[in-house]
N, C-alpha and C positions, 0 to 999 in steps of 0.2 A: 187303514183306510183314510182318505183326506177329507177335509172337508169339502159340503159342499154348498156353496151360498146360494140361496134359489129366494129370488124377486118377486115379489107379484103387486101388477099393476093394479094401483088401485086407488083412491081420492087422494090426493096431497092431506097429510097430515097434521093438525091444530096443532096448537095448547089446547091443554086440558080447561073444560069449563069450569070444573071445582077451583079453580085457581082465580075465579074473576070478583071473587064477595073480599077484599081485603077489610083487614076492623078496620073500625071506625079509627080517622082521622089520615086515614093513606090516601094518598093525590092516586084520583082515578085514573089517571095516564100509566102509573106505573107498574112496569110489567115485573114481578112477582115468580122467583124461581126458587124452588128447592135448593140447598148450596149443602146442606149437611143431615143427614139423617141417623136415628139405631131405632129398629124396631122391638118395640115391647113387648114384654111378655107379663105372665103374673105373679105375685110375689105374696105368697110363697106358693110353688109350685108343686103339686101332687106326686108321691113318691108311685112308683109303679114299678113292673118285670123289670124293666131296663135301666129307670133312673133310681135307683135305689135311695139313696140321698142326694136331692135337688138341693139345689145351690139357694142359699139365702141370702137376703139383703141384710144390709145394717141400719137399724130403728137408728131416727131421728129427733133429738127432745133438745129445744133450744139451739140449734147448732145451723150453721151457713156448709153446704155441699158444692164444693168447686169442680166445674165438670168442664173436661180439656176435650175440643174437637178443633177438627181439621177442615178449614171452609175451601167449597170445592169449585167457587165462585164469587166474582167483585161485584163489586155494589154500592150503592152510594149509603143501602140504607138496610137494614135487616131489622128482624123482627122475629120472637122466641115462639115455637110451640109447645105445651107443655100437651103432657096426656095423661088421665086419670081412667082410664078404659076398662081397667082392669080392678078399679077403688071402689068399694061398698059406699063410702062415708068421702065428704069432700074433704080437701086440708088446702089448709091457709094459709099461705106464702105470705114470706111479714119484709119483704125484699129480695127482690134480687136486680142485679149487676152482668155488665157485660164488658171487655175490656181484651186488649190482644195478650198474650202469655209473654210473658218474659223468657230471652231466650236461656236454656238451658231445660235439665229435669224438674226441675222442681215447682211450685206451684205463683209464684210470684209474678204480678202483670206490669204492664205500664200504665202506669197512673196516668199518665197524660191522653189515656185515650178511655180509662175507664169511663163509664157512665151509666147510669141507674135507668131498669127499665118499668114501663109503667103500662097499666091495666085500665082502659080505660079514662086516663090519664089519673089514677091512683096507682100507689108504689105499692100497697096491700092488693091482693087478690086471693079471691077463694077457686081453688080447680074443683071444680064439681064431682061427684059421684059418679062413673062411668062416664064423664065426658073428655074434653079436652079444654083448652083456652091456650088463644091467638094475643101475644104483645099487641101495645103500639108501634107503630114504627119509630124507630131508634135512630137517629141521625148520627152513624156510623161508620164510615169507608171501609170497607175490608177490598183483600183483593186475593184471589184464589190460591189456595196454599196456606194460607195464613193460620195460626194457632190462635185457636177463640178463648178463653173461659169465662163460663157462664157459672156467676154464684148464686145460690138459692138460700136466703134464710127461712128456716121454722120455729115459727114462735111456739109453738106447741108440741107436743108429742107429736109421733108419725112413723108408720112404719111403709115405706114407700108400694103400694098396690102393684103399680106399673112401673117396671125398668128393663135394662138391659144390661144382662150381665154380659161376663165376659168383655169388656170393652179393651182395645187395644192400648187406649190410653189410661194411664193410674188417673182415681177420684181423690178429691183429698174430703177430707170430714172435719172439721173446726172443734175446739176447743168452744167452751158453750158461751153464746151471744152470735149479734150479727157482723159477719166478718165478709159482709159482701164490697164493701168498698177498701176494703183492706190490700195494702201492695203486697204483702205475706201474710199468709195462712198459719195464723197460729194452731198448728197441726193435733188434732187426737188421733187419726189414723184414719185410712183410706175406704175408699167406697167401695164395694166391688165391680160395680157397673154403671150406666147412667139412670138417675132416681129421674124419674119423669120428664125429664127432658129426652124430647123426639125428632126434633127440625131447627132446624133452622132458616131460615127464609132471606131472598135477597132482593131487594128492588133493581135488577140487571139492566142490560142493554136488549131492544127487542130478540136480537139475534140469540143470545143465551137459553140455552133449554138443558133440560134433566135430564139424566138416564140413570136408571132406578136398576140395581143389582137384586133380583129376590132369589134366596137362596136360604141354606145352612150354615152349617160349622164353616166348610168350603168357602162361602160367600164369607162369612164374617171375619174369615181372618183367621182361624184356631191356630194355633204353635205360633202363627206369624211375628214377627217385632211390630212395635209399633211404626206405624207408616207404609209397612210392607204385606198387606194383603191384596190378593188380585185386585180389588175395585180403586184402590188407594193408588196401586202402580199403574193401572190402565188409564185411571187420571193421571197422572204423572204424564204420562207419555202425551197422553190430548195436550198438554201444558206445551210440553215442547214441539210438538209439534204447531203450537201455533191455535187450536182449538180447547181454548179455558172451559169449557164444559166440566161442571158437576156429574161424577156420580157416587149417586148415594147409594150406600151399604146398609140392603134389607134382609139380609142373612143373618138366622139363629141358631146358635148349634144343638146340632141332633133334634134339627125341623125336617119334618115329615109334608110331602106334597100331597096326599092324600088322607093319609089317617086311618088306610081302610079296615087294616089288621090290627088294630090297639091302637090306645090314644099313649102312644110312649114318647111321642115327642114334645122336646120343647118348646111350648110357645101355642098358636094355632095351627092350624095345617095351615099350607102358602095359599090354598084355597079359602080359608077363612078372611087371613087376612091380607088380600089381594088390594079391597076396598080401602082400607086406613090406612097400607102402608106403601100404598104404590100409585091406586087411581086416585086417591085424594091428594097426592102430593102437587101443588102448582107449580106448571110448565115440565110439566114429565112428558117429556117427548120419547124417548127409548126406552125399552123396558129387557133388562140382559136376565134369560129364565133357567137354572141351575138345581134341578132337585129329583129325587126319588129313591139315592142310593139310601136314606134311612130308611123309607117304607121297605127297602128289601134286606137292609141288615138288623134293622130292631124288629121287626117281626122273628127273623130267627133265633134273635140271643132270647127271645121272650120262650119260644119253642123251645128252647135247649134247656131252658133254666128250669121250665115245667116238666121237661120230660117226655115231651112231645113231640109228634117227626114236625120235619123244617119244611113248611108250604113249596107246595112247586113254583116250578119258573112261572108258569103263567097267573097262577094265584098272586104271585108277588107285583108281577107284571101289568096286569089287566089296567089296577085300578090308579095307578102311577101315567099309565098313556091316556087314558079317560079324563084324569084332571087335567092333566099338561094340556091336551084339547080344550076343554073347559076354562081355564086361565086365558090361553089363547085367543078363543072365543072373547071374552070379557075386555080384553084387552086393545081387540081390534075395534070391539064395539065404540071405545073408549078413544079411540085417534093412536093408538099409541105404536109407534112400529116393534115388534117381537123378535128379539133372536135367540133364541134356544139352543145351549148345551149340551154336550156328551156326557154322559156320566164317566166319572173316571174312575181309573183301576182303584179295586180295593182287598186283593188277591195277600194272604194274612193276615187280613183284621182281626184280631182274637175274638173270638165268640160268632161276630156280624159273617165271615165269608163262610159261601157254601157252595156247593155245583150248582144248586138248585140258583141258589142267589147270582150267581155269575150268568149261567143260561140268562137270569130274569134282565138280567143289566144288559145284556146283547139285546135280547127283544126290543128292552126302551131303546135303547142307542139307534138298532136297525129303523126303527120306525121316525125318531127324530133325525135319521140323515136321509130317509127316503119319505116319508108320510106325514108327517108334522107341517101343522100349517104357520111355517114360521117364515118369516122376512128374509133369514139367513141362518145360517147352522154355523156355529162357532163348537169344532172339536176337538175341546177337552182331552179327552181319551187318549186322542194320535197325539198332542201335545204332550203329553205324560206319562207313555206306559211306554215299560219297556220291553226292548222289540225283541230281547230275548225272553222274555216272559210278560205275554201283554196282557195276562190278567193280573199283574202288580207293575206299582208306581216305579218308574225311573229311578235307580238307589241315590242318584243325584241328589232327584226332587222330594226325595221321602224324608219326612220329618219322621220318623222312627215307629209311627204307630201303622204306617203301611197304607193309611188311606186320607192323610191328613198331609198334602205339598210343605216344606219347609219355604223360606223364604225364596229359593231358589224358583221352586216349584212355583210359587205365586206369579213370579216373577213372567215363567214360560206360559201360563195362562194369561197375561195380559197382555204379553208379545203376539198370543195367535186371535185376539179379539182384532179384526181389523180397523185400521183407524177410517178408512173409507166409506164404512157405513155411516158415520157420523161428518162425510163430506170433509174428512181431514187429509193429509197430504198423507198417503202408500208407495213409498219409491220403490219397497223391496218384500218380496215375498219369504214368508214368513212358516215354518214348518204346521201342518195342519190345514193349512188354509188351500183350496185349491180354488184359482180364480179363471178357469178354462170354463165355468159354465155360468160367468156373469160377471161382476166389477172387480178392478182390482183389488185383492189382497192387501192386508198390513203391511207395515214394516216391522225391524226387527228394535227392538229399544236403545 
């Protein structure tokens, strides 16, 4: 089945108003856009049915953590979010630094552009207890594409609350003292994910706006190489095609959109954290919506592992179309235009596939191509299943666990996102996309 992109008229759409309180010391004219995001989770995360052993962070005592991202957006000027959301007790950043990466693997900047960032215009800062804290603004050029790293010194102990594992890109961890102005990382070994750092921020041109990826494993990139997950490559393509637009990557793996059958997911549900990781983002114009095949495959390894029959299609179903509503909802409330996902084949996942679970994925699918109050349908599913067996992945695009795209597969998901919705130039029609019942179709990469 194709897709189908369904419009609805309705107010011209903002910026986000979360976006208009810049800290103290930002010239009120400037406009303020998300360029680089990973959404947090908590550390250490509760083992359960599914995650048997949750992934942990590496404790920090004395040491600088250099954290590589990829800005998705130029700028004259940027500015760090850090996030403590998930932190009982504040911790005390004793410096940190920002600077472009030196090209190759390894961890080395160019000096000539590093520069130290400050809090209030002090170089120490405390990240609060469950909260967050906003840089000054950095008087910095980036320009979209570019390779950041951002060092963090701790002068104390610290076992970081809130991160994000799994990152595409390797952390590196210092040898003890502060090695944030340092052109090489005197290396003890790597980070697994990003330690508190969540945004990155850009002072853009008014035209510049966000689109915010919320998602899973899917969303985040899992197997993919670094640079090659669908949100990375979909940016890529806006680049070439002439539309530098940021989008940021809200995807955690084995995130759940609901939660409703066990809290076996990683992170919050997407319903939880809609507010900090998407409506609070400034100049989040798009919002691309990607989620439920966990709520129907970790409820069943959960059942299997217990002993227990595997919930029907519609138990699995119900509470997966209920929130994607509810998101929806919040989101339109919000200015933000919506375009929702097909779930994709996951026909072989060891433990997660079942009849029941396959039925439950048709339901969501049926109802996001025909009933979903979305801006546009972006499908997934016809992108990647193969047509001779369309309850599993393309053998092309299967990275080997059956429900996880290799870079291939990432690749074919950011070819059927059209670039039209985001008013970018569509010469050619792109498989999945049917553009017979409203604006042109993508092109192909």
């Amino acid at each position: 089945m194709r897709t189908t992109l369904r419009y609805y008229r309705w107010a011209a759409v903002l910026a986000l108003a979360c976006a208009a309180a810049p800290p103290a010391g930002a010239r009120g004219a400037e406009h303020w856009v998300g360029a680089w995001a990973a959404a947090p989770l908590r550390n250490p995360m509760p083992a359960n049915a599914v995650l048997r052993q949750p992934p942990l962070d590496t404790p920090l005592h004395h040491q600088t953590v250099r954290e590589i991202v990829r800005i998705g957006a130029g700028g004259r000027r940027l500015r760090v979010h850090l996030d403590n959301r998930f932190g009982e007790r504040p911790v005390t950043i004793g410096a940190v630094a920002v600077a472009r990466a030196a090209a190759g693997d390894g961890f080395a900047v160019d000096t000539g552009t590093l520069a130290p960032v400050t809090f209030g215009g002090e170089a120490r800062a405390v990240l609060p207890a469950g909260g967050v804290l906003d840089s000054d603004p950095l008087g910095l050029a980036v320009h979209a594409g570019e390779r950041l790293a951002v060092s963090l010194f701790v002068p104390g102990a610290a076992m970081p609350a809130s991160w994000h594992p799994d990152a595409r890109y390797r952390q590196a961890i210092s040898l003890d003292g502060d090695h944030t102005r340092a052109a090489r990382m005197p290396l003890a070994g790597y980070a697994p994910g990003y330690d508190w750092l969540a945004r990155i921020d850009v002072a853009a041109t008014p035209a510049t706006r966000a689109i915010v990826a919320l998602g899973d494993s899917i969303t985040n990139g899992f197997r993919a190489s670094a640079g090659m997950s669908y949100p990375e490559q979909l940016a890529d393509r806006l680049r070439r095609s002439g539309c530098a637009l940021p989008v940021l990557d809200a995807g955690i793996d084995g995130n759940q959109v609901a939660a409703a059958r066990g809290g076996f997911s990683q992170g919050q549900s997407m319903w939880q954290r809609l507010q900090p990781d998407v409506l609070s983002v400034p100049g989040a114009h798009d919002l691309l919506l990607l989620g439920g095949i966990n709520d129907i495959g970790e409820p069943t390894m959960a059942a299997r592992a217990a002993g227990r029959p595997v919930p029907q299609a519609q138990v699995l179903a119900g509470p997966v179309i209920a929130t994607l509503g509810r998101i929806a909802a919040a989101a339109r409330e919000h200015g933000l235009r919506l375009y929702g996902a097909t779930l994709p084949p996951f026909g072989g996942t060891l433990g997660a596939y079942s009849a029941q679970g396959e039925a439950a994925r048709q339901t969501v699918n049926a109802w996001i191509r025909t009933r979903a109050p979305y801006d546009a349908v972006i499908d997934f599913d016809a992108a990647l299943r193969d047509p001779a067996q369309p309850q599993r992945l393309r053998p092309r695009y299967d990275s080997g666990d059956h429900i996880h795209p290799n870079d291939a597969g990432y690749g074919a998901m950011a070819a059927a996102v059209p670039l039209a919705l985001f008013a970018c130039p569509a010469p050619r029609q792109v498989q999945g996309v049917d553009p017979s019942r409203s604006h042109p179709a993508g092109d192909t990469p």
